[in-house]
C-alpha positions as CSV (number, residue, x, y, z in Angstrom):
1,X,31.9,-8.2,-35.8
2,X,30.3,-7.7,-39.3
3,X,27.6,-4.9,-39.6
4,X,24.9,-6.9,-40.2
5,X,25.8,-9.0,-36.9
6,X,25.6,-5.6,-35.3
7,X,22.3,-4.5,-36.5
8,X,20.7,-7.8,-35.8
9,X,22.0,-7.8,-31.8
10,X,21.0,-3.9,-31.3
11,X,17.2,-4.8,-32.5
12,X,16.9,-8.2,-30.4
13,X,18.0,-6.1,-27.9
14,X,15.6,-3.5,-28.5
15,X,12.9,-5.9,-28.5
16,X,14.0,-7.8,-26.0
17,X,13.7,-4.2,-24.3
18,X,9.9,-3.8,-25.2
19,X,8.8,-7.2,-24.5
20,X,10.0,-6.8,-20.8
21,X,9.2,-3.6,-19.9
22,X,6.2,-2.5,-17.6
23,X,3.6,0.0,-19.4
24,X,2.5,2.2,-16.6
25,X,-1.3,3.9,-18.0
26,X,-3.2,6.4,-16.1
27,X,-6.1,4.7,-14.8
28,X,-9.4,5.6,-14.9
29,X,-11.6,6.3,-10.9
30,X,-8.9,8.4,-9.7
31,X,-10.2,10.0,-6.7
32,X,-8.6,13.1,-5.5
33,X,-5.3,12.5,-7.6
34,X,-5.4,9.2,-6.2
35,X,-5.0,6.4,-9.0
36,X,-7.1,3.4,-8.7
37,X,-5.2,0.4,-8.8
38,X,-6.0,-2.1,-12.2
39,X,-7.9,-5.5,-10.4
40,X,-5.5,-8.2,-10.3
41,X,-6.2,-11.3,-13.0
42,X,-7.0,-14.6,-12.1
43,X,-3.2,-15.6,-13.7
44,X,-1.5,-13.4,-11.5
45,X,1.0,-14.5,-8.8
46,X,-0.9,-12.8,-5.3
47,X,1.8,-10.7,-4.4
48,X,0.4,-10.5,-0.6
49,X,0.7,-14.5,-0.2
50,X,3.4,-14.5,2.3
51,X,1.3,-12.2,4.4
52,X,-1.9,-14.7,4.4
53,X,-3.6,-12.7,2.0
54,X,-5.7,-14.3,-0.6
55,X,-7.2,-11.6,-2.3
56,X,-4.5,-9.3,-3.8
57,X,-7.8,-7.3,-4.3
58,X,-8.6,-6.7,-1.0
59,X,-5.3,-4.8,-0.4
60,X,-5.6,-2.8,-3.2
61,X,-9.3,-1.6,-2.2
62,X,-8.2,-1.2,1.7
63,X,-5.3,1.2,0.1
64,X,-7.4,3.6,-2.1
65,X,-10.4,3.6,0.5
66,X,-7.2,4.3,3.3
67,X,-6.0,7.3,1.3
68,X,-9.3,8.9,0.5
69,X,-9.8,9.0,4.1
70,X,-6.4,10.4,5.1
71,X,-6.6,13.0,2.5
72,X,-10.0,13.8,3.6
73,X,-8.8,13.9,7.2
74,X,-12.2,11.8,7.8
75,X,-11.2,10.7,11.2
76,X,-14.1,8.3,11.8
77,X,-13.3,6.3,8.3
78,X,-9.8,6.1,9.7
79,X,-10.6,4.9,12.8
80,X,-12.9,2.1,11.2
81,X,-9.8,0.4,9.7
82,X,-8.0,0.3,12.9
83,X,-7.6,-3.3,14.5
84,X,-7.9,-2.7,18.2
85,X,-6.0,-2.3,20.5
86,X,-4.1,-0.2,17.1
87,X,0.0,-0.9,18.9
88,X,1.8,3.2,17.9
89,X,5.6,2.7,18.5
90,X,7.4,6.3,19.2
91,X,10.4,7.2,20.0
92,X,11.3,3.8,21.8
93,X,8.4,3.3,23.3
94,X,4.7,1.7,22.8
95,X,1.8,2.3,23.4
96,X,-1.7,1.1,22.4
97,X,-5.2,3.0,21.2
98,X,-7.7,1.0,22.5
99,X,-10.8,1.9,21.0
100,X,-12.3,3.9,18.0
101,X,-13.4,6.6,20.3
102,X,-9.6,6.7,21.9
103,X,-8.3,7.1,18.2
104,X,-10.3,9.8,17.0
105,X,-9.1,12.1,19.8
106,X,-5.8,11.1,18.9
107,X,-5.9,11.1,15.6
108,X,-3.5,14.4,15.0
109,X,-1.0,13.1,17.1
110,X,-1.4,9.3,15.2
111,X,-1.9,10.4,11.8
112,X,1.1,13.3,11.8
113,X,2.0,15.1,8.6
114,X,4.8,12.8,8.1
115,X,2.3,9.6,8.6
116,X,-0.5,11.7,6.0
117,X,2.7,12.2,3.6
118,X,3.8,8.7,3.4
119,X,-0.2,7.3,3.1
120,X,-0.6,9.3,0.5
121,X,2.6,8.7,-1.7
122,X,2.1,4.7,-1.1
123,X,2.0,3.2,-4.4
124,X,0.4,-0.2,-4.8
125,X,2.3,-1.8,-6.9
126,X,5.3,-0.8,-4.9
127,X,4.0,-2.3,-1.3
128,X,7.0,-4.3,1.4
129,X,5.2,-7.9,2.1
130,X,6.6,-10.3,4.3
131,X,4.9,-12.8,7.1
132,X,3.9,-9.5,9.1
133,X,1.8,-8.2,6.6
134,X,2.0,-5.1,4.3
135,X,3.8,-2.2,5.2
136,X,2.7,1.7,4.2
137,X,5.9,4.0,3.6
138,X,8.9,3.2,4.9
139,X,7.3,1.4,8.1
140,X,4.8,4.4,9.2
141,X,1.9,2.0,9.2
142,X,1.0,-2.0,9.0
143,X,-2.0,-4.0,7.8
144,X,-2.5,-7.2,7.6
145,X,-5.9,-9.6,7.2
146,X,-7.2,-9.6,11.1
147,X,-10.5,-11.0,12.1
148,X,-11.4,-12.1,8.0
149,X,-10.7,-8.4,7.4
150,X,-7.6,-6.0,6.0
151,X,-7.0,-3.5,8.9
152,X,-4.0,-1.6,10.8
153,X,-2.0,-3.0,13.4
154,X,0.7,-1.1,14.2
155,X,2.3,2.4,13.8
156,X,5.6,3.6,14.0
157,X,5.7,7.4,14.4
């Protein structure tokens, strides 16, 4: 191969490179070290589709507020985002919260450091989505669109 052939595959390359990469930016409204997620354009695929989600928007909102709250340790926010009865599978078996009230007492023993770790490390752009809904972590926590609103479902501890 010729040196000029050289030169001109190394740059399409390169460019090819830079056309397809992602730019990540910091985003202004972080709260707490949290980053608020850029809204989604009208030309954008809705990555939460599969899960009957039409607003990708939605999702992204329900995350931030979801962290704030964890961080915060505001219980009673928590609880508000909590489809009842909230199903919290543990070690094999299930059981379910059936009220606000019944959450907030067992918030410490829902929301465990390993549960507050994973909330608060969930990226947006890096969410699971299939027919089930979205998953938090590596499974910690579901939400999905329940009664015309985003909410959690389920926990695995």
């Amino acid at each position: 191969m010729n040196k000029g052939i050289t030169i001109i595959f190394i740059g399409a390359i390169v460019t090819m490179s830079v056309l397809t990469s992602q730019v990540y930016a910091d985003v202004p409204g972080a709260v707490s070290g949290l980053m608020t997620p850029p809204a989604p354009q009208a030309d954008e695929v809705n990555p939460y589709e599969v899960a009957d989600i039409d607003d990708p928007q939605e999702v992204n909102d329900f995350i931030v507020n979801l962290q704030s709250a964890v961080a915060a340790n505001d219980k009673k926010a928590v609880a508000e985002m909590v489809s009842y009865p909230l199903r919290v599978n543990q070690a094999g078996h299930s059981t379910q919260i059936a009220s606000k009230t019944a959450f907030v007492k067992q918030y410490n023993s829902i929301i465990t450091k390993k549960v507050r770790q994973k909330v608060l490390a969930q990226e947006v752009n890096k969410l699971f989505v299939n027919y089930n809904g979205v998953m938090i972590g590596d499974g910690e926590m579901w939400i999905s669109k329940i009664d015309g609103k985003i909410a959690i479902y389920a926990m695995n501890l």
